[in-house]
PDBQT receptor file of N, H, CA, C and O in Angstrom, charges set to zero:
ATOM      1  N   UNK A   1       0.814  -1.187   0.000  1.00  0.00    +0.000 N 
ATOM      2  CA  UNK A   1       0.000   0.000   0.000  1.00  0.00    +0.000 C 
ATOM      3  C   UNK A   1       0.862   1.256   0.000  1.00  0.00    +0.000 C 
ATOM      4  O   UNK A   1       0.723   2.199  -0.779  1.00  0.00    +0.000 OA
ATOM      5  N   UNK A   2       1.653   1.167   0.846  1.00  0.00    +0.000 N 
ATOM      6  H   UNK A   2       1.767   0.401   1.479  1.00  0.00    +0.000 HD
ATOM      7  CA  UNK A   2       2.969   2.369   0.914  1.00  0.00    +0.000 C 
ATOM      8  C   UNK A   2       3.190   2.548  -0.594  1.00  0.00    +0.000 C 
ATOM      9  O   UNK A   2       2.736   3.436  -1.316  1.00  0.00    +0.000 OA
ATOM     10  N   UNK A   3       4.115   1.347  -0.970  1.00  0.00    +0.000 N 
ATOM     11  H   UNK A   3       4.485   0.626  -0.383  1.00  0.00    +0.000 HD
ATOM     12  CA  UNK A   3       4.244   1.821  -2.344  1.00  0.00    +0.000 C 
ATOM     13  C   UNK A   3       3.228   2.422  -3.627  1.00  0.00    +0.000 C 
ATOM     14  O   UNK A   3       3.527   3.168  -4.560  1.00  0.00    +0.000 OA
ATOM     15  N   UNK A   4       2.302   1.972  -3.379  1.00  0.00    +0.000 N 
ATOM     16  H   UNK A   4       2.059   1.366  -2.621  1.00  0.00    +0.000 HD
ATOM     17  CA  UNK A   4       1.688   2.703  -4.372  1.00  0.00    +0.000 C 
ATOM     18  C   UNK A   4       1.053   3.712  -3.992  1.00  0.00    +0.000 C 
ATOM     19  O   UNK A   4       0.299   4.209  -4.829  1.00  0.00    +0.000 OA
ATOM     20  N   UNK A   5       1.129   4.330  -2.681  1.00  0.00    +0.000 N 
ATOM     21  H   UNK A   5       1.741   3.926  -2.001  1.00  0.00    +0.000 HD
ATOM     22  CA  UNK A   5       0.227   5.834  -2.129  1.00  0.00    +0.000 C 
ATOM     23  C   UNK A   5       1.881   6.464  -2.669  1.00  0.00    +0.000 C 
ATOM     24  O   UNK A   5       1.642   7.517  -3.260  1.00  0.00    +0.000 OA
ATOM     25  N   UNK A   6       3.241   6.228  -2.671  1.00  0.00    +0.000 N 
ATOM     26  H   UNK A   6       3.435   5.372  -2.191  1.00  0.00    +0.000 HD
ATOM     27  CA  UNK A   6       4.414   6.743  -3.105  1.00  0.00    +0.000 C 
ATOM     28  C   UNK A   6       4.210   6.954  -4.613  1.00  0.00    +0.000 C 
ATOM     29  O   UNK A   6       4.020   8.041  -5.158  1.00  0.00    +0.000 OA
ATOM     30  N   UNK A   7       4.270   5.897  -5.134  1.00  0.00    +0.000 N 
ATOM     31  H   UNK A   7       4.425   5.014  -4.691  1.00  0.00    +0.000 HD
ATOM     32  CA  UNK A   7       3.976   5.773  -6.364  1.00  0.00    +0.000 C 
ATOM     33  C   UNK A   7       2.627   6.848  -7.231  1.00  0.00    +0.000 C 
ATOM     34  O   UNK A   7       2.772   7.120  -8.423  1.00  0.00    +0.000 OA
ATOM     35  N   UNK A   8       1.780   7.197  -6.690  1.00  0.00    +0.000 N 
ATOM     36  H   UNK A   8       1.662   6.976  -5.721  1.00  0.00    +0.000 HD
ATOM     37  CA  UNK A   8       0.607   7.940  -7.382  1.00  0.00    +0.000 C 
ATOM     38  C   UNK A   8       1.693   9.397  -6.921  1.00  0.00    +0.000 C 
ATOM     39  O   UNK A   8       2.139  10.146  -7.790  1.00  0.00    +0.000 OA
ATOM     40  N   UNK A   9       1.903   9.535  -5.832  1.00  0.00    +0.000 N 
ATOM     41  H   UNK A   9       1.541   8.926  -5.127  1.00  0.00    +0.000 HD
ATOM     42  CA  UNK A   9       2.323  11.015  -5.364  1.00  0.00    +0.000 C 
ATOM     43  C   UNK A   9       3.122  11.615  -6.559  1.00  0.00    +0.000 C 
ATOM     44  O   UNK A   9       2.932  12.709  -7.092  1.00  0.00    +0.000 OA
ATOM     45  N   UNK A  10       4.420  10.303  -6.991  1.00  0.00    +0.000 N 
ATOM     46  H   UNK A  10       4.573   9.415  -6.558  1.00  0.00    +0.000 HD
ATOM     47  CA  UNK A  10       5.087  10.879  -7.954  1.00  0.00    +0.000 C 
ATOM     48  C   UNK A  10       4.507  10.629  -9.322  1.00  0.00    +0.000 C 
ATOM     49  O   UNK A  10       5.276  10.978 -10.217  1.00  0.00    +0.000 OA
ATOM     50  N   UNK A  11       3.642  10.246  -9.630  1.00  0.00    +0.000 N 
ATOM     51  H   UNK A  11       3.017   9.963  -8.902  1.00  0.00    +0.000 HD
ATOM     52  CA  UNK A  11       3.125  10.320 -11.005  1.00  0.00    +0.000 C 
ATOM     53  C   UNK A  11       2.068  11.430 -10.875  1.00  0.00    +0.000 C 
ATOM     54  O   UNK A  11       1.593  11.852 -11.929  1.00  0.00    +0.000 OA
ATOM     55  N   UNK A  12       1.608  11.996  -9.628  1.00  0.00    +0.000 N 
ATOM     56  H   UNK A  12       1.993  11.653  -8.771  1.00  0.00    +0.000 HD
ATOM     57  CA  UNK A  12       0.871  13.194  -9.928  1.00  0.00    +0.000 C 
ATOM     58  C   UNK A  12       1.907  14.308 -10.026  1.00  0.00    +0.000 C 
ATOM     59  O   UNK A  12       1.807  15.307 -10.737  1.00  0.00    +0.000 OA
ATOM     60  N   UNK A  13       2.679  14.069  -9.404  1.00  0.00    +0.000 N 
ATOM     61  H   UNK A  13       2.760  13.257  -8.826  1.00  0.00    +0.000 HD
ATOM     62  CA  UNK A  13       4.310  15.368  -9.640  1.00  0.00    +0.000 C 
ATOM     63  C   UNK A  13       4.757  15.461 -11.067  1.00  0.00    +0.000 C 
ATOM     64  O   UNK A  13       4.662  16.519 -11.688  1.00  0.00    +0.000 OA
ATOM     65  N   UNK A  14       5.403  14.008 -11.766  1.00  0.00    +0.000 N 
ATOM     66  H   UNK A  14       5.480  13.148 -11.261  1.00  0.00    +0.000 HD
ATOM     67  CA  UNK A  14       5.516  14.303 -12.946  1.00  0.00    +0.000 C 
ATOM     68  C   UNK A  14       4.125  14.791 -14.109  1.00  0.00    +0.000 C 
ATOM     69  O   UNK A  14       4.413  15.352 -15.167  1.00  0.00    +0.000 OA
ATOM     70  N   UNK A  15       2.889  14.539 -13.799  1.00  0.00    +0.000 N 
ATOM     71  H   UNK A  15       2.655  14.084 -12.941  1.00  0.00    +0.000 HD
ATOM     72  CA  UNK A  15       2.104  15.176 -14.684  1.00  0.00    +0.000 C 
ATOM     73  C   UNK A  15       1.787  16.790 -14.390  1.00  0.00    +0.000 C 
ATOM     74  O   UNK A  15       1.454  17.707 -15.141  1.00  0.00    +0.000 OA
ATOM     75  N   UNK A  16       2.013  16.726 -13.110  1.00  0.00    +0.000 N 
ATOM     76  H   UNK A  16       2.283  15.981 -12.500  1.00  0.00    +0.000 HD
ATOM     77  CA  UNK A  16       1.896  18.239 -12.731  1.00  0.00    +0.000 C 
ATOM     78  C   UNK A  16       3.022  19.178 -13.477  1.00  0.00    +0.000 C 
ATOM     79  O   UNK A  16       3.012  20.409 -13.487  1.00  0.00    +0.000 OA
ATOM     80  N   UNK A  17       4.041  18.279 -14.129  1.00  0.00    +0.000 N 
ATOM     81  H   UNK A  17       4.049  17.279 -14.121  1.00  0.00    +0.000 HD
ATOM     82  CA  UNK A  17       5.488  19.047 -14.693  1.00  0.00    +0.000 C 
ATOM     83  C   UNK A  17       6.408  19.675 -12.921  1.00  0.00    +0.000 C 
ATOM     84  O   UNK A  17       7.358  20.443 -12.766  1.00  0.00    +0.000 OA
ATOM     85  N   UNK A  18       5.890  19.206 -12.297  1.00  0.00    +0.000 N 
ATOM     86  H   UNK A  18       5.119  18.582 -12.423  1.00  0.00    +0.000 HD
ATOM     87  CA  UNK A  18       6.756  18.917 -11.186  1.00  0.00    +0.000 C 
ATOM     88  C   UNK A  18       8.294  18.089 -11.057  1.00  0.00    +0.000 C 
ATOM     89  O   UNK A  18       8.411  17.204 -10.209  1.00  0.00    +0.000 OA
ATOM     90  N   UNK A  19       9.339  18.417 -11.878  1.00  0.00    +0.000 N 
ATOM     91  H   UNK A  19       9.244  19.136 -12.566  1.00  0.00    +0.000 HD
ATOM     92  CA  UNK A  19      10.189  17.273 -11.723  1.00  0.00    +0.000 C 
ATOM     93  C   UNK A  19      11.407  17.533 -10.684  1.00  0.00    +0.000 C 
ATOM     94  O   UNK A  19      11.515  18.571 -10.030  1.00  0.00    +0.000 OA
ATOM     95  N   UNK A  20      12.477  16.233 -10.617  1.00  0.00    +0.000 N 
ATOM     96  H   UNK A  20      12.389  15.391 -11.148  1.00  0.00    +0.000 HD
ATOM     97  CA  UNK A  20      13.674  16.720  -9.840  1.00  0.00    +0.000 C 
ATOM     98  C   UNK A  20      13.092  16.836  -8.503  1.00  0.00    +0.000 C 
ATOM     99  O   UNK A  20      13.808  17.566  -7.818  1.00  0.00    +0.000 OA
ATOM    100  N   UNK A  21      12.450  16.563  -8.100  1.00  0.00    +0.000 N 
ATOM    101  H   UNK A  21      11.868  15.970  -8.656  1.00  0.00    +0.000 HD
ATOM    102  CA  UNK A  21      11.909  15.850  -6.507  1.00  0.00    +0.000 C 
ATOM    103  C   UNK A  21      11.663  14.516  -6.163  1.00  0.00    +0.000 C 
ATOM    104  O   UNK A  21      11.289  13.628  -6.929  1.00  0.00    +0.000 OA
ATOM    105  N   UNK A  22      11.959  14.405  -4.648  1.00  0.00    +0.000 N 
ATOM    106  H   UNK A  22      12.263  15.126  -4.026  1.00  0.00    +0.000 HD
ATOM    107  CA  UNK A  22      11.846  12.880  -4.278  1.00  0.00    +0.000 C 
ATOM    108  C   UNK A  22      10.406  12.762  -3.461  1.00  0.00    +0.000 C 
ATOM    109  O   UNK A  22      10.302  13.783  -2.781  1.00  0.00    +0.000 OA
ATOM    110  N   UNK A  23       9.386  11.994  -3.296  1.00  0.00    +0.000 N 
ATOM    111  H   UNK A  23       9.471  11.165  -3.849  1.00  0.00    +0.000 HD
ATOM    112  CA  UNK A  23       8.436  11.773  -3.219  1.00  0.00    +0.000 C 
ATOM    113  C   UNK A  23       8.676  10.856  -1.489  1.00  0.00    +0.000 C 
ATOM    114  O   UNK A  23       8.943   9.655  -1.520  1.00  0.00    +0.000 OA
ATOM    115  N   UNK A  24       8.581  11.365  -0.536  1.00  0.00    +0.000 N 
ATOM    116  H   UNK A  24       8.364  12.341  -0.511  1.00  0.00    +0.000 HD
ATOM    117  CA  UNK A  24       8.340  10.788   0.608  1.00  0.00    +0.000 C 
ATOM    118  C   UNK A  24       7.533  11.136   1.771  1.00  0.00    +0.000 C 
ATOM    119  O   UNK A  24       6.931  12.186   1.993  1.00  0.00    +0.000 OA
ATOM    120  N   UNK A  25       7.650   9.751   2.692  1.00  0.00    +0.000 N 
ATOM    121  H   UNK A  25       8.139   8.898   2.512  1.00  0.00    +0.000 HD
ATOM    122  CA  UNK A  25       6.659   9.871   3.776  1.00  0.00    +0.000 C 
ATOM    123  C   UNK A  25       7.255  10.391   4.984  1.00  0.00    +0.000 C 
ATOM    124  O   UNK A  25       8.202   9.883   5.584  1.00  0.00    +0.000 OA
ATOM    125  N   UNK A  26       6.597  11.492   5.310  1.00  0.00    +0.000 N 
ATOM    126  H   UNK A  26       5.828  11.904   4.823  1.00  0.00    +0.000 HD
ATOM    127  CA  UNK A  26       6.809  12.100   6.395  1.00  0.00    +0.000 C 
ATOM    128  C   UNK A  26       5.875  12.131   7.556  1.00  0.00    +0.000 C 
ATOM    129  O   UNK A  26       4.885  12.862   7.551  1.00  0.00    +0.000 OA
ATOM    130  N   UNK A  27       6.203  11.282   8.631  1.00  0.00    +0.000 N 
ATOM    131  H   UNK A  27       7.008  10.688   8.635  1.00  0.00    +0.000 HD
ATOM    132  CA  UNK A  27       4.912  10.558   9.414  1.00  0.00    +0.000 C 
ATOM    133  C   UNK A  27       3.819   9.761   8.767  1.00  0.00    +0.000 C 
ATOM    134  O   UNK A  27       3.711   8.604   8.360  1.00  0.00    +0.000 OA
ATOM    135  N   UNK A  28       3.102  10.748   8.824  1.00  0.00    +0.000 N 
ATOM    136  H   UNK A  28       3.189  11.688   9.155  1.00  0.00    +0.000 HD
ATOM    137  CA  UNK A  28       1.770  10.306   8.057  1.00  0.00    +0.000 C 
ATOM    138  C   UNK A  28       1.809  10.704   6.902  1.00  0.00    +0.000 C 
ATOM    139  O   UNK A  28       1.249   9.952   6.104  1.00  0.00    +0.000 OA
ATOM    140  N   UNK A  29       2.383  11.859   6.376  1.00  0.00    +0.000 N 
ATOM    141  H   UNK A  29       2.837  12.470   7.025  1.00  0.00    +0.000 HD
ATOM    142  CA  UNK A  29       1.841  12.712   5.120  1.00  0.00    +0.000 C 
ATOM    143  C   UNK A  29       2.808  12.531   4.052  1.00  0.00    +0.000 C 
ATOM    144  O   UNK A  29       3.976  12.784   4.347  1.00  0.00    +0.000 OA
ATOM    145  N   UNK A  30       2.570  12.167   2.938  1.00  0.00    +0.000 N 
ATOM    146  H   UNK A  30       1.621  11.962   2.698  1.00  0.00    +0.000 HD
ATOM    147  CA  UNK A  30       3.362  11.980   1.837  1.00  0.00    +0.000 C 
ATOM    148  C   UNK A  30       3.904  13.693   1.499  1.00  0.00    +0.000 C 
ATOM    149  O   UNK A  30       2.991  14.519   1.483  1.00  0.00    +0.000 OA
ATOM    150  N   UNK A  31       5.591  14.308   1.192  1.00  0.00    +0.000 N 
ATOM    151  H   UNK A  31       6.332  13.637   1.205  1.00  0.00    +0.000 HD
ATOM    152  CA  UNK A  31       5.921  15.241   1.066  1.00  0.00    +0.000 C 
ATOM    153  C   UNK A  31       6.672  15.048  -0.114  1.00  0.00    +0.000 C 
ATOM    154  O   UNK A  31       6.798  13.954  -0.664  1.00  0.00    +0.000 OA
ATOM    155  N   UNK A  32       7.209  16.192  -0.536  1.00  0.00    +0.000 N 
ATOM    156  H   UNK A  32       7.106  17.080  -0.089  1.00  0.00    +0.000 HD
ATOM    157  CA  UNK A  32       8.370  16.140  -1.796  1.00  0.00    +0.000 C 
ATOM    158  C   UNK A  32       9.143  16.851  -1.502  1.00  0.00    +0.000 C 
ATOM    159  O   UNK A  32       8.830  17.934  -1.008  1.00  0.00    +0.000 OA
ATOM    160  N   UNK A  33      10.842  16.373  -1.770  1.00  0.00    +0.000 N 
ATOM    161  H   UNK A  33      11.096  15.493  -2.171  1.00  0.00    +0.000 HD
ATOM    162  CA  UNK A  33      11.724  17.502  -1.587  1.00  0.00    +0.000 C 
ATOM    163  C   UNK A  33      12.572  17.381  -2.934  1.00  0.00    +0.000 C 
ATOM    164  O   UNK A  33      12.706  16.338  -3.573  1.00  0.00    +0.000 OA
ATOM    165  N   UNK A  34      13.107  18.591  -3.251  1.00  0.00    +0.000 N 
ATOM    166  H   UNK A  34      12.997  19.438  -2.732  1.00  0.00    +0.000 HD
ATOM    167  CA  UNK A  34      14.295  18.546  -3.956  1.00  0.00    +0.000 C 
ATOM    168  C   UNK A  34      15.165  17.819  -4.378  1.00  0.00    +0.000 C 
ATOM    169  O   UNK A  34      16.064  17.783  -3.538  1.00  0.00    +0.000 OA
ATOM    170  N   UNK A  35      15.483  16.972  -5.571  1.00  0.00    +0.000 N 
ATOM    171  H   UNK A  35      14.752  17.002  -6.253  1.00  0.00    +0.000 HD
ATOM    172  CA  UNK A  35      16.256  15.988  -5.415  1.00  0.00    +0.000 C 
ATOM    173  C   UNK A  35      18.107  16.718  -4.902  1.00  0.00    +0.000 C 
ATOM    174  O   UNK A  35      18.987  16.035  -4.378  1.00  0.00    +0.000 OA
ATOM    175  N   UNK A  36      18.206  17.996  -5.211  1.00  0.00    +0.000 N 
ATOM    176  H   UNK A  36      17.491  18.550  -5.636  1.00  0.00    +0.000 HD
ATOM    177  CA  UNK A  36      19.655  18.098  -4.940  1.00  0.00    +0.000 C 
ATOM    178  C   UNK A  36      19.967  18.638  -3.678  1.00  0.00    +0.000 C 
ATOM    179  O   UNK A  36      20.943  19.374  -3.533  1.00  0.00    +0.000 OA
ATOM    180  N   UNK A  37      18.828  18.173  -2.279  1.00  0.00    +0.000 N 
ATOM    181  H   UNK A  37      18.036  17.575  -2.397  1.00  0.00    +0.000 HD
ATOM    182  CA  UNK A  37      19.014  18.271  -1.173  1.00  0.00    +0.000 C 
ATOM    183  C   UNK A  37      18.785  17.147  -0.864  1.00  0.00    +0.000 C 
ATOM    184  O   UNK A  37      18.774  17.326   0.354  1.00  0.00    +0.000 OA
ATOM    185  N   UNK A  38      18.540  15.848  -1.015  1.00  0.00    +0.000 N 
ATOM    186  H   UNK A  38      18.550  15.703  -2.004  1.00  0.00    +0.000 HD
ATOM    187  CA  UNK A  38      18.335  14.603  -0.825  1.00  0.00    +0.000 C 
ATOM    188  C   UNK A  38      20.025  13.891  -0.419  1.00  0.00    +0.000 C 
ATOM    189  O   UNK A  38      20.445  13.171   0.486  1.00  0.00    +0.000 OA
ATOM    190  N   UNK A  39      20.619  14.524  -1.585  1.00  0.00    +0.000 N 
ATOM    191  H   UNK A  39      20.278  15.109  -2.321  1.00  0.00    +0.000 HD
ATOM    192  CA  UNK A  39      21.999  13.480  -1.836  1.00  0.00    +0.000 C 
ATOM    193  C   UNK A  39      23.170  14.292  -2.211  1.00  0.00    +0.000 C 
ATOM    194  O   UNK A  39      22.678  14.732  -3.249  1.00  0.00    +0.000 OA
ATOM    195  N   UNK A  40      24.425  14.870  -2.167  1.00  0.00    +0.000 N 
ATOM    196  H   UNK A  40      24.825  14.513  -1.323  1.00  0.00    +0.000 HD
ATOM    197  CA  UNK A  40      25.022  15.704  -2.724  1.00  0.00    +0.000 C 
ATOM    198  C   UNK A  40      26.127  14.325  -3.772  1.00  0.00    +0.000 C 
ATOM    199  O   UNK A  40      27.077  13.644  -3.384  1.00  0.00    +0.000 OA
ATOM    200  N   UNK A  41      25.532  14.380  -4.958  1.00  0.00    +0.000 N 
ATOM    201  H   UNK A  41      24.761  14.933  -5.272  1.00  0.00    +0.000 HD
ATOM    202  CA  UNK A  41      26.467  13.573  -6.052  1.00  0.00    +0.000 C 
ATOM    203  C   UNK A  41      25.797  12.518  -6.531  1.00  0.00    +0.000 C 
ATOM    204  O   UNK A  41      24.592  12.432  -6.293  1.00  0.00    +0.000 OA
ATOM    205  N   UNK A  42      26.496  11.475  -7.334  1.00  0.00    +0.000 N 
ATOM    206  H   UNK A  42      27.475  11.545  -7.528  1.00  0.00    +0.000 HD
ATOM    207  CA  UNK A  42      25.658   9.952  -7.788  1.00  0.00    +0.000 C 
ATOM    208  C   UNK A  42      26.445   9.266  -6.568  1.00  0.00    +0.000 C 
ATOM    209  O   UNK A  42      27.611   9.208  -6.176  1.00  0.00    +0.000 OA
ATOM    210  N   UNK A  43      25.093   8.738  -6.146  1.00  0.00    +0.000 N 
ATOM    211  H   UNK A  43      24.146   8.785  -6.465  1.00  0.00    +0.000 HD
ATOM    212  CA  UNK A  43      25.422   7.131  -5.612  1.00  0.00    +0.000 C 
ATOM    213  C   UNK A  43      25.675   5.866  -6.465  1.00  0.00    +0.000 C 
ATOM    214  O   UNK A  43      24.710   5.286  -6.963  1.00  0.00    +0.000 OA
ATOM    215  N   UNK A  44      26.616   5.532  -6.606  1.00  0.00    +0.000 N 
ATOM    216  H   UNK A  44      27.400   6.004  -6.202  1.00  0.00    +0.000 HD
ATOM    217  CA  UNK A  44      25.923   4.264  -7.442  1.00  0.00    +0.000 C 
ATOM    218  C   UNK A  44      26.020   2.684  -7.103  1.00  0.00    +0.000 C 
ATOM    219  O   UNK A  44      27.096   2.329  -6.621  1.00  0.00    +0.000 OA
ATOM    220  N   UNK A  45      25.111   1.776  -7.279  1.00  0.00    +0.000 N 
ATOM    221  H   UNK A  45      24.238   2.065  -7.670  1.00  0.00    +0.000 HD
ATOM    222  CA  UNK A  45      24.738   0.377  -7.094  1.00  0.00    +0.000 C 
ATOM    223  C   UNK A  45      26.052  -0.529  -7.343  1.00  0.00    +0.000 C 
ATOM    224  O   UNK A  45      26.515  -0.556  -8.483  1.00  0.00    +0.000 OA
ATOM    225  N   UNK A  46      26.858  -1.498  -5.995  1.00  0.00    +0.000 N 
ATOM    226  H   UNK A  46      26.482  -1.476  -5.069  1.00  0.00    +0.000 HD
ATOM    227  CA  UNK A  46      27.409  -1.954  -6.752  1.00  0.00    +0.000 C 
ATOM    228  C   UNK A  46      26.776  -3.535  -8.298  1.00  0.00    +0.000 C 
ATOM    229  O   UNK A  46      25.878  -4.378  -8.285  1.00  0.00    +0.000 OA
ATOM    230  N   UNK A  47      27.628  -3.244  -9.111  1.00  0.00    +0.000 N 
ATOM    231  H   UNK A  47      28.357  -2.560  -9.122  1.00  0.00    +0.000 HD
ATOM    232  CA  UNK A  47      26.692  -4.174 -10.006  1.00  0.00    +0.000 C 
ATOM    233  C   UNK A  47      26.825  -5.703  -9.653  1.00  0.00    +0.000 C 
ATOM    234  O   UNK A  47      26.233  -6.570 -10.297  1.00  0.00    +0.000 OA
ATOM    235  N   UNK A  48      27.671  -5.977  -8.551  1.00  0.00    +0.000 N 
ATOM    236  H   UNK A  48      28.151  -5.273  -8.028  1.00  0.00    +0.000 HD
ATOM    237  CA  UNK A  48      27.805  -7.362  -8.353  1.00  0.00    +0.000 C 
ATOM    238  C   UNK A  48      27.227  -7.348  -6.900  1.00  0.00    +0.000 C 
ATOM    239  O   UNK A  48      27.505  -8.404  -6.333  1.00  0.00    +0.000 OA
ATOM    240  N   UNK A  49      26.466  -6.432  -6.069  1.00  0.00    +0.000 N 
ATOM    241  H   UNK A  49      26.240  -5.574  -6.529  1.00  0.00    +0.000 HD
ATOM    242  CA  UNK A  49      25.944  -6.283  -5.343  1.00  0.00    +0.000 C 
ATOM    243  C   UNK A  49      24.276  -6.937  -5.585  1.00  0.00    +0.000 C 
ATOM    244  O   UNK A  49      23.606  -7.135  -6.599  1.00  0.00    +0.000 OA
ATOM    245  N   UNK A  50      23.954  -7.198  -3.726  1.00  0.00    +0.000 N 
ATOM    246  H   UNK A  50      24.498  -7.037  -2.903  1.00  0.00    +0.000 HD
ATOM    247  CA  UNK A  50      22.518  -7.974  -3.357  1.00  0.00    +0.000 C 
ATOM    248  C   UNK A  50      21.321  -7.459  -4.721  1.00  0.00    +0.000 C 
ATOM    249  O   UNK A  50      20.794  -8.216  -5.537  1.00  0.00    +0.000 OA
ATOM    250  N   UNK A  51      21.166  -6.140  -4.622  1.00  0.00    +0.000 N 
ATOM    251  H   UNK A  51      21.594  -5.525  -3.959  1.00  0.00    +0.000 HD
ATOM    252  CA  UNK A  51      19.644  -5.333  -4.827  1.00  0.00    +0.000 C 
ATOM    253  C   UNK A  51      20.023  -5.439  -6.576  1.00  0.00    +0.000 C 
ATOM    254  O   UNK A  51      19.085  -4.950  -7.207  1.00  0.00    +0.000 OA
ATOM    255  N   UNK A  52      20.881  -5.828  -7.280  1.00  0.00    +0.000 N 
ATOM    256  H   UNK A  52      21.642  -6.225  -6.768  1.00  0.00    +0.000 HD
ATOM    257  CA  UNK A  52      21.354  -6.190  -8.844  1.00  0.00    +0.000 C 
ATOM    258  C   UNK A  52      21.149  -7.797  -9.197  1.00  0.00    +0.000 C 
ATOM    259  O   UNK A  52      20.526  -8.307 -10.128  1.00  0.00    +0.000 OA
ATOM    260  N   UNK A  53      21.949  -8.450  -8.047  1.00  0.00    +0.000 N 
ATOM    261  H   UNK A  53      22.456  -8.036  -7.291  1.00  0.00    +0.000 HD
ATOM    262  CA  UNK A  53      21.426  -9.544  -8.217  1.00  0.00    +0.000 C 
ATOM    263  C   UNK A  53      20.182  -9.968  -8.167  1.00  0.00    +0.000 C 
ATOM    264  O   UNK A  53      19.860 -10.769  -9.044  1.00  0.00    +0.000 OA
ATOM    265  N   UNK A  54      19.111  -9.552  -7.118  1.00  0.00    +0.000 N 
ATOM    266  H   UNK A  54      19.372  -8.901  -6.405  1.00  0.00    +0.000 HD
ATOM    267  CA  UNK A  54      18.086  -9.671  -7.212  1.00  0.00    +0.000 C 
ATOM    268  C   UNK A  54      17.311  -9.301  -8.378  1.00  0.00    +0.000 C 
ATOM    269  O   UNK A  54      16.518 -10.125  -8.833  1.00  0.00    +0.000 OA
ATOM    270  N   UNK A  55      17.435  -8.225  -8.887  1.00  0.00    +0.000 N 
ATOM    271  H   UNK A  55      18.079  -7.556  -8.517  1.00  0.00    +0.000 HD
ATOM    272  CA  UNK A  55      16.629  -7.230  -9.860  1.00  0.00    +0.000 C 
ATOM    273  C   UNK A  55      16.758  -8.554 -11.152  1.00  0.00    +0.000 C 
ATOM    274  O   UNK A  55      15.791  -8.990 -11.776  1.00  0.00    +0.000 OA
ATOM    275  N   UNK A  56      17.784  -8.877 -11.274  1.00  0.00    +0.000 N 
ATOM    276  H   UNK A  56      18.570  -8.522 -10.767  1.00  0.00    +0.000 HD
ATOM    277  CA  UNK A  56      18.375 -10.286 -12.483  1.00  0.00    +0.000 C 
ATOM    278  C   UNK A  56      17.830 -11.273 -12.523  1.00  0.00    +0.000 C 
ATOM    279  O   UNK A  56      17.636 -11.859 -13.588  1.00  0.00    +0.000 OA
ATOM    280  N   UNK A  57      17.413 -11.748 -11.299  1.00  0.00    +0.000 N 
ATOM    281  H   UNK A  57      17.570 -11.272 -10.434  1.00  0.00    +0.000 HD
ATOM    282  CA  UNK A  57      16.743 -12.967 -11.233  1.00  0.00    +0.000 C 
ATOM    283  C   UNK A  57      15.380 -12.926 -10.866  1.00  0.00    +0.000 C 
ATOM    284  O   UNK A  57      14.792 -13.920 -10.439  1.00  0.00    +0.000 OA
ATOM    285  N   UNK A  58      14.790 -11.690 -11.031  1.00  0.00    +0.000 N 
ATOM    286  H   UNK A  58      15.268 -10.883 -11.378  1.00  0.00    +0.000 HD
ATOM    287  CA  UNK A  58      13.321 -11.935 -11.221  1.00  0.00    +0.000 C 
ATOM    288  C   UNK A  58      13.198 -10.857 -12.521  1.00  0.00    +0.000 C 
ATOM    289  O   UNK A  58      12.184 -10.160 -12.504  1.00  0.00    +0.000 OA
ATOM    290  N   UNK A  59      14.092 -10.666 -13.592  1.00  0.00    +0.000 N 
ATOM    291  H   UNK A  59      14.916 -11.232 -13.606  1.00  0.00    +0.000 HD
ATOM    292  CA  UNK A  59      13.913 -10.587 -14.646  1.00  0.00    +0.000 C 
ATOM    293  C   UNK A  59      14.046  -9.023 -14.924  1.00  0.00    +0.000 C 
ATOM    294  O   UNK A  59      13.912  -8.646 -16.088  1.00  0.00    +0.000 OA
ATOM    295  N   UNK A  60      14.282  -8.169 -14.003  1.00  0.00    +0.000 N 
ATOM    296  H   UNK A  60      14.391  -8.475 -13.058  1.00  0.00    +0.000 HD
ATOM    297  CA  UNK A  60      14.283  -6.709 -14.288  1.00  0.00    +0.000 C 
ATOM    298  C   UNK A  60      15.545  -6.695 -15.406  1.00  0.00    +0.000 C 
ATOM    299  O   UNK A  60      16.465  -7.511 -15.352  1.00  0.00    +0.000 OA
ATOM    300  N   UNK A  61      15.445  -5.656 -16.412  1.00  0.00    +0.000 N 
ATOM    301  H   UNK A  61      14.697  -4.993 -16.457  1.00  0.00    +0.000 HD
ATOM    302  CA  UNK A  61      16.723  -5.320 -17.281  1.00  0.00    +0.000 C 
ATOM    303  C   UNK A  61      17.122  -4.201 -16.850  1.00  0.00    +0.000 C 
ATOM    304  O   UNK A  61      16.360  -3.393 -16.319  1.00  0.00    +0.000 OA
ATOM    305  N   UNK A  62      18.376  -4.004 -17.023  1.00  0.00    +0.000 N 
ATOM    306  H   UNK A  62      18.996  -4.660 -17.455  1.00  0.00    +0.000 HD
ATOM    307  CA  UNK A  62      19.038  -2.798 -16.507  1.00  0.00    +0.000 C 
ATOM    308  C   UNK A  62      19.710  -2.137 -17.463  1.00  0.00    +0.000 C 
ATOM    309  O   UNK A  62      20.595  -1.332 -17.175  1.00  0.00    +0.000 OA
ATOM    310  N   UNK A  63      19.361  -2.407 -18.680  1.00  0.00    +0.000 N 
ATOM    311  H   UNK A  63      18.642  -3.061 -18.914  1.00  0.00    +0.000 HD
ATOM    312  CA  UNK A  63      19.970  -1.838 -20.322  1.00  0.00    +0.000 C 
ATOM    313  C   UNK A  63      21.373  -2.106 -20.137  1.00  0.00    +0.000 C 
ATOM    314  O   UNK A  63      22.038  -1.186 -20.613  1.00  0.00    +0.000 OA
ATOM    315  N   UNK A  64      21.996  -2.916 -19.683  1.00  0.00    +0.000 N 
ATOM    316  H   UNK A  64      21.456  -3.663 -19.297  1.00  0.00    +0.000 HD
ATOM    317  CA  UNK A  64      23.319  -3.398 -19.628  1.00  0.00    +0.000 C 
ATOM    318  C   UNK A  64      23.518  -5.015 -20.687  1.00  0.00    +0.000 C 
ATOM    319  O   UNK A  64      24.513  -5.669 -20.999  1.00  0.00    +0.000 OA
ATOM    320  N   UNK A  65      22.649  -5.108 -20.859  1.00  0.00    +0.000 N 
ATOM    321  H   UNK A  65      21.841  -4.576 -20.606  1.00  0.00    +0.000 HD
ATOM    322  CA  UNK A  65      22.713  -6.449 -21.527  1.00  0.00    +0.000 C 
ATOM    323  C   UNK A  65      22.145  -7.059 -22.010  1.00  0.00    +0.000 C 
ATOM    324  O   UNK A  65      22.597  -8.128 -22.421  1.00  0.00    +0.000 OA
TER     325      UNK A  65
């Protein structure tokens, strides 16, 4: 349920032309902030890491291959 009360928040943001925000729950209330106060830089996934392997074996593509 979380995910998809997350999920509508940011598809009403991107149709609103709302972009470059992160879509979260704050207590109770779904909020949005800024994505370039969220994180300062790229994080990135390692690719031989848990949350890759997983994504692989239930079939997600990651345009790598």
């Amino acid at each position: 349920m979380l995910g998809t009360h997350l999920g509508v928040a940011a598809a009403n943001s991107a149709i609103a032309g709302d972009w470059n925000v992160l879509v979260r729950l704050e207590g109770i209330d779904v909020s949005k902030i800024p994505l370039d106060q969220v994180t300062p830089g790229i994080k990135k996934v390692p690719t031989d890491g848990n949350l890759i392997q997983t994504a692989r074996a239930i079939g997600i593509s990651l345009g790598d291959g």
